[in-house]
TORZA-519851 format. One record per residue (C-alpha): residue in three letters; x, y, z; residue number from 1. Coordinates in nm, 4 decimals, always signed. Layout:
N
residu_X_Y_Z_num
Ala_X_Y_Z_NUM .
...
This chain:
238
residu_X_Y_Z_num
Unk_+0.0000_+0.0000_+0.0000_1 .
Unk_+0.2716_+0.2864_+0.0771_2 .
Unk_+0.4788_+0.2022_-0.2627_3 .
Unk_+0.1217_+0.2084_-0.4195_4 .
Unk_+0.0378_+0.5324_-0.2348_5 .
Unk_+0.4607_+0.6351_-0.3997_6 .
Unk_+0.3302_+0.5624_-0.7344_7 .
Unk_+0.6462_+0.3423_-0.7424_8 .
Unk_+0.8938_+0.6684_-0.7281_9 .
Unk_+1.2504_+0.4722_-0.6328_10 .
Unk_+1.3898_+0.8304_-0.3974_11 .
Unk_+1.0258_+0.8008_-0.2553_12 .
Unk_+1.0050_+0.4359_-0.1450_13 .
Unk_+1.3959_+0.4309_-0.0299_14 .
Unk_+1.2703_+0.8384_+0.2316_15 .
Unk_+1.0256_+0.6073_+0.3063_16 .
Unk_+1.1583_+0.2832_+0.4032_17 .
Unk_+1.4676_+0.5100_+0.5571_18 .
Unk_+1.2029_+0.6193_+0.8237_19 .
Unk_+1.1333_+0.2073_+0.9350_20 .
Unk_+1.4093_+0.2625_+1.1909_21 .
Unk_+1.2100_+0.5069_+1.3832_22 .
Unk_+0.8048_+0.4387_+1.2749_23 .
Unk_+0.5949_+0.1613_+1.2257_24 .
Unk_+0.4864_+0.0968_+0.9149_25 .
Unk_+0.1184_+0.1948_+0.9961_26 .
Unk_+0.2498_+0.5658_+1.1105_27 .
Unk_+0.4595_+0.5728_+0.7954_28 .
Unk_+0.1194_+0.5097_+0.6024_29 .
Unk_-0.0633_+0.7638_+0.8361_30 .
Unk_+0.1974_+1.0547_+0.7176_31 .
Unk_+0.1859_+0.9617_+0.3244_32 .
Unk_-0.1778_+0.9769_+0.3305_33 .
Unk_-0.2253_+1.3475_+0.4685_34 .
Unk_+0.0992_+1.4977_+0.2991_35 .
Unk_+0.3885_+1.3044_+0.0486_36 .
Unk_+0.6035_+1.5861_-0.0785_37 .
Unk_+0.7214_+1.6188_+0.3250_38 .
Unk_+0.9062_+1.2719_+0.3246_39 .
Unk_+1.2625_+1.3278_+0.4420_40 .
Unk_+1.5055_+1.1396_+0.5116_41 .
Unk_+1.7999_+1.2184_+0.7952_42 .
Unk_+2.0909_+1.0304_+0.6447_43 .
Unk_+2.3893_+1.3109_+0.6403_44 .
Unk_+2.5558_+1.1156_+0.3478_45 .
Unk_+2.2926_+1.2249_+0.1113_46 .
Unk_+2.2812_+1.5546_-0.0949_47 .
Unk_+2.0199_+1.7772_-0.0098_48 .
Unk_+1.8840_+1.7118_-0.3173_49 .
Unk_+1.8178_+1.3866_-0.1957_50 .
Unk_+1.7077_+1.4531_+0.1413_51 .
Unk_+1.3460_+1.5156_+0.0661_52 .
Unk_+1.1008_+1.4439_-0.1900_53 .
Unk_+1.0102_+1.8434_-0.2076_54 .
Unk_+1.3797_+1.9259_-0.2465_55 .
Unk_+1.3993_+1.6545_-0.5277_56 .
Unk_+1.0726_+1.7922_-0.6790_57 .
Unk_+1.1610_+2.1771_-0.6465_58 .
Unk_+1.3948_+2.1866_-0.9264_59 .
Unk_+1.1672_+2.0914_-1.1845_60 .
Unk_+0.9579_+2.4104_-1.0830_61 .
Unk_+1.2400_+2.6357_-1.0346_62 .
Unk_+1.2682_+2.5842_-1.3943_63 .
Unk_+0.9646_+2.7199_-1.4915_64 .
Unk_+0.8846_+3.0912_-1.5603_65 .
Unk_+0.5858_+3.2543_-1.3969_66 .
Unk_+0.3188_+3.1862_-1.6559_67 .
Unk_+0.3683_+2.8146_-1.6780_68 .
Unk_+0.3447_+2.7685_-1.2584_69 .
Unk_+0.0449_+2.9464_-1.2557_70 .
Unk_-0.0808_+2.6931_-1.5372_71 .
Unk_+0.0584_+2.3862_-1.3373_72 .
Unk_-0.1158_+2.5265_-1.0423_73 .
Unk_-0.4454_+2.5707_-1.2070_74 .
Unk_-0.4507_+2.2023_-1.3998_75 .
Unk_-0.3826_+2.0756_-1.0380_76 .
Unk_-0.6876_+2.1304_-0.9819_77 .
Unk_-0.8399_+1.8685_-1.1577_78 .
Unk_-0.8866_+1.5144_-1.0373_79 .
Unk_-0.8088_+1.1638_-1.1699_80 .
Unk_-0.6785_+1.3595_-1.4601_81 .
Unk_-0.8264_+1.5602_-1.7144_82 .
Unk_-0.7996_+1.5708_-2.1028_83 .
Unk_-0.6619_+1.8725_-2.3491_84 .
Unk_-1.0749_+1.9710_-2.3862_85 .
Unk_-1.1155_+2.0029_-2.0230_86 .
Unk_-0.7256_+2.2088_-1.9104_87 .
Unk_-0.8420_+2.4871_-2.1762_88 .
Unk_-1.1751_+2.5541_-2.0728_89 .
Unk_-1.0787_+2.5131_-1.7002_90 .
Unk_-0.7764_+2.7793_-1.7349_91 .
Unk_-0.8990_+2.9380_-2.0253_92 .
Unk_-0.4838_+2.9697_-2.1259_93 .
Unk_-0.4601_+3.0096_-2.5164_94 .
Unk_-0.1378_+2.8409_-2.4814_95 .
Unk_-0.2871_+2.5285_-2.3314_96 .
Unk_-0.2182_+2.2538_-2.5752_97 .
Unk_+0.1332_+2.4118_-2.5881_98 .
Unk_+0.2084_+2.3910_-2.2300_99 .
Unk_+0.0444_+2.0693_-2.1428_100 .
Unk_+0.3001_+1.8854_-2.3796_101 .
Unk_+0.5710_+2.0846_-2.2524_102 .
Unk_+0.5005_+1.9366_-1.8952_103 .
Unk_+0.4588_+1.6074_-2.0439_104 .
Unk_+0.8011_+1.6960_-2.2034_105 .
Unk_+0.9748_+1.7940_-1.8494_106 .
Unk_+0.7769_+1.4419_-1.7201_107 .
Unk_+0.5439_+1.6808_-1.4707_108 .
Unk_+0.2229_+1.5596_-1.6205_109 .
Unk_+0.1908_+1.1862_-1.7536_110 .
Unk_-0.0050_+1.1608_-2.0637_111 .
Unk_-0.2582_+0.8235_-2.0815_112 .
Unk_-0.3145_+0.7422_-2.4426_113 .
Unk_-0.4973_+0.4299_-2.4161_114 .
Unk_-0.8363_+0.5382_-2.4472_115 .
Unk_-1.0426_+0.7055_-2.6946_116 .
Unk_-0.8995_+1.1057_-2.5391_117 .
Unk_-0.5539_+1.1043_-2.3857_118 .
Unk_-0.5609_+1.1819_-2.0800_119 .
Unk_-0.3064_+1.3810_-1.8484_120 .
Unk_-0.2652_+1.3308_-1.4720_121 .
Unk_-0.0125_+1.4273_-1.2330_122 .
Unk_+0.2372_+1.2048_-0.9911_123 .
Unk_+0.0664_+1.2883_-0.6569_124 .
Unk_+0.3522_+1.4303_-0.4901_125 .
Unk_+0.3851_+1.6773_-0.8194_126 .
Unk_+0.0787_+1.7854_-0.7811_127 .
Unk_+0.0818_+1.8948_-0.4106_128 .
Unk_+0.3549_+2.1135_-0.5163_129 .
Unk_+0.2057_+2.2505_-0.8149_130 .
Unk_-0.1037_+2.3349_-0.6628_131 .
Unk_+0.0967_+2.5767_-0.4051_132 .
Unk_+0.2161_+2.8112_-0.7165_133 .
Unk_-0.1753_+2.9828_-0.7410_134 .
Unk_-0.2429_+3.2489_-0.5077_135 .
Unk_-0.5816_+3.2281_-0.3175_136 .
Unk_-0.7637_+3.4633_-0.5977_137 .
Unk_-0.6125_+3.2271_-0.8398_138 .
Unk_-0.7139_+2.9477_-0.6750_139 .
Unk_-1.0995_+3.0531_-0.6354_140 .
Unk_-1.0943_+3.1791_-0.9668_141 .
Unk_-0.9714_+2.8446_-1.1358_142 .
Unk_-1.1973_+2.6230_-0.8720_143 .
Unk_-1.5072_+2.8194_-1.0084_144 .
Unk_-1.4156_+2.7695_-1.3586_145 .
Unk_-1.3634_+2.3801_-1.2812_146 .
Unk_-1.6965_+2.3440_-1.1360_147 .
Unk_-1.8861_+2.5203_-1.3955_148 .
Unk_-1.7170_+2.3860_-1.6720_149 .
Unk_-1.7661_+1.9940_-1.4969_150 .
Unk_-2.1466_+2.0873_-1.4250_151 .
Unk_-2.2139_+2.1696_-1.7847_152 .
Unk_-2.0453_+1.8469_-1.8615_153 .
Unk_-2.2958_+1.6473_-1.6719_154 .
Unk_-2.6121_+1.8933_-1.7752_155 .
Unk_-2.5234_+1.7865_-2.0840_156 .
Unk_-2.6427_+1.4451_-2.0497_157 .
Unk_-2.8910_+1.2940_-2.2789_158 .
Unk_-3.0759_+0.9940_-2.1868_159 .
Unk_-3.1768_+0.9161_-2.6044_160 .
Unk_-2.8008_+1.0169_-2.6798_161 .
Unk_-2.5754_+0.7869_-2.5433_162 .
Unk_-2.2309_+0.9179_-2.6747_163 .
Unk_-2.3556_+1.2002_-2.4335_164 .
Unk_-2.2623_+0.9932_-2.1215_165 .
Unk_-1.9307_+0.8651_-2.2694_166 .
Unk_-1.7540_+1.2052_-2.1993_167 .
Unk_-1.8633_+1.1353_-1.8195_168 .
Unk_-1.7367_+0.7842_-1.7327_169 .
Unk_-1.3801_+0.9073_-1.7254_170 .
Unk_-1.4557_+1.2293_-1.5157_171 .
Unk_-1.5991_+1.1319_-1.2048_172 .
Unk_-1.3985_+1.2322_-0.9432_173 .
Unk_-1.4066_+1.5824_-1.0729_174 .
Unk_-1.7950_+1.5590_-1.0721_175 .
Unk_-1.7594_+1.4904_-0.6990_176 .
Unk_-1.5586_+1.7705_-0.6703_177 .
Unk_-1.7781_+1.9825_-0.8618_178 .
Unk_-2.0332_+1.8935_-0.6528_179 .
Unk_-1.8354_+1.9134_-0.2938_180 .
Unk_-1.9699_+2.3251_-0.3177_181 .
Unk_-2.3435_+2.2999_-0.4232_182 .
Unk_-2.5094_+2.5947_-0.5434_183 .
Unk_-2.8813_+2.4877_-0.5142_184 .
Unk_-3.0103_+2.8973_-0.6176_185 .
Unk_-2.8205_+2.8216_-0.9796_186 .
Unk_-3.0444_+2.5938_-1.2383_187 .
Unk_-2.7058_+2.4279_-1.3761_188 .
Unk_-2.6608_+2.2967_-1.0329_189 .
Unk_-3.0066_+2.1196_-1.0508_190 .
Unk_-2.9446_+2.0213_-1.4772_191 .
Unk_-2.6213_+1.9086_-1.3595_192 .
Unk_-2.7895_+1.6824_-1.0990_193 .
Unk_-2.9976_+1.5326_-1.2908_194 .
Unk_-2.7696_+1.4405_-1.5620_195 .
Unk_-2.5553_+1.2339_-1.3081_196 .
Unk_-2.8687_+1.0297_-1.1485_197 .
Unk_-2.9591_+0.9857_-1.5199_198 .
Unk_-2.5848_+0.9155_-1.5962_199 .
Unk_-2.5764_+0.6841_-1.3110_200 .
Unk_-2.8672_+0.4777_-1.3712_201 .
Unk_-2.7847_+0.4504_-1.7473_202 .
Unk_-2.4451_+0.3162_-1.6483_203 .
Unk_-2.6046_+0.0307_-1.3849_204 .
Unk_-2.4375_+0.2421_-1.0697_205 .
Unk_-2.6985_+0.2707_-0.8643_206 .
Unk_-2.5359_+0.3455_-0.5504_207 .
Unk_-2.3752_+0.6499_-0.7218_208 .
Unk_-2.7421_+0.7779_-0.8518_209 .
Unk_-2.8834_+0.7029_-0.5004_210 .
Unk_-2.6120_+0.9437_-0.3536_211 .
Unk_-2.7194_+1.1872_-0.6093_212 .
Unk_-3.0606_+1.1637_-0.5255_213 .
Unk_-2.9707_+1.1597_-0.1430_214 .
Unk_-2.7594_+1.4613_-0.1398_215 .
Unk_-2.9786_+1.7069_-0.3741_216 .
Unk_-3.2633_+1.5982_-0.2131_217 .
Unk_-3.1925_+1.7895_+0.0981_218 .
Unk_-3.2102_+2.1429_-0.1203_219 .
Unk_-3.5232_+2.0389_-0.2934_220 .
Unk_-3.6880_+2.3733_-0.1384_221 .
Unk_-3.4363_+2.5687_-0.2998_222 .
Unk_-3.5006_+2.4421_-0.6876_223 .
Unk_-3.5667_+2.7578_-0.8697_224 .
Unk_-3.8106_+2.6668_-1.0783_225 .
Unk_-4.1416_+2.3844_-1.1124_226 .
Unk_-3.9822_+2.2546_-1.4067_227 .
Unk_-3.6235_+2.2128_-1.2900_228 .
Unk_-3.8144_+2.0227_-0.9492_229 .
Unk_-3.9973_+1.8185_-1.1950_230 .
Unk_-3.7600_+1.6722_-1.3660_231 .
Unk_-3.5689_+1.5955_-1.1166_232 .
Unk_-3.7893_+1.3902_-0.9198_233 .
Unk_-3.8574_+1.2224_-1.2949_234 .
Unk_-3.4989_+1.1464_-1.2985_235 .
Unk_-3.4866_+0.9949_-0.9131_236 .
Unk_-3.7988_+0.7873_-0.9388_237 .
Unk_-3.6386_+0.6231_-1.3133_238 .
């Protein structure tokens, strides 16, 4: 589980196993789970390159100007990845496609392309570090453009158009995150619901479209319209 939770990095699995001398394996675990890019070791031999997995990380950033961190910062935003479509509506950068392969290039973004859309995701410990180059403004600013962007996604969904729900099986970890803030006054937020119970049900996960229905269903009163309500208790009784 911890060279899982390493995502196989060699320096990372040798700071960690450095640290069996001292912790348990179960309190090594503990610390990897709330924060990786911290994992030091003490050995004096080593470099200080080599001392930490932040101080082995840093240089890659250090070599990037001030336009391109504030891009890494915003695409580490997403979750489970994200495709080409998705980092240049989210940061709305007209340089997108051109900086996404140049992190691929500098191996800070891995690029998946297996499926129909390749798809880009970050080493964890890469993207805790990316996502401190955004300042707070930056970071609200990209975090709203994420969730409306992933809403639409899922409003989008068409129960007589199934290449409509395609775009959706990939993304759902950053539907839950565009859900973790709901906005229950805004009729995308509703649309948006609805497409995932229908999405959900479509797909046979009907634990996933019972959470929908469960977690909406607590801001029924604040649907702002009769039709928006109605089809949303269509879609949860389906």
């Amino acid at each position: 589980e911890i060279c899982t939770r390493l995502q196989g990095l060699p320096l990372a699995i040798e700071l960690a196993a450095a640290q069996i001398a001292t912790r348990s394996i179960s309190e090594i675990l503990h610390q990897l789970r709330h924060n990786l890019v911290e994992l030091k070791s003490r050995q004096r031999a080593l470099s200080p390159k080599h001392r930490s997995l932040r101080a082995a990380l840093q240089g890659c950033f250090d070599e990037l100007d001030p336009e391109l961190l504030t891009f890494i910062g915003q695409l580490a935003c997403f979750w489970g990845g994200f495709t080409l479509l998705a980092a240049e509506a989210v940061t709305k950068h007209p340089r997108s496609e051109e900086y996404v392969a140049e992190l691929v290039q500098r191996s800070l973004l891995n690029a998946q392309i297996d499926g129909q859309q390749t798809r880009y995701e970050f080493l964890e410990s890469v993207r805790q570090i990316a996502q401190e180059q955004l300042t707070p403004a930056q970071l609200q600013e990209t975090v709203d453009q994420h969730q409306v962007y992933f809403l639409g996604l899922v409003a989008d969904v068409d129960e007589d158009q199934l290449l409509t729900l395609d775009p959706l099986d990939e993304e759902q970890l950053n539907i839950n995150a565009a859900f973790q803030r709901p906005n229950p006054q805004m009729p995308l937020y509703w649309q948006a619901r609805i497409g995932a119970i229908r999405h959900a049900y479509l797909r046979g996960s009907y634990a996933t479209g019972l959470r929908h229905v469960r977690e909406s269903q607590l801001e029924l009163e604040e649907v702002p319209s009769l039709s928006l309500k109605r089809d949303w208790i269509v879609s949860a009784l389906e």
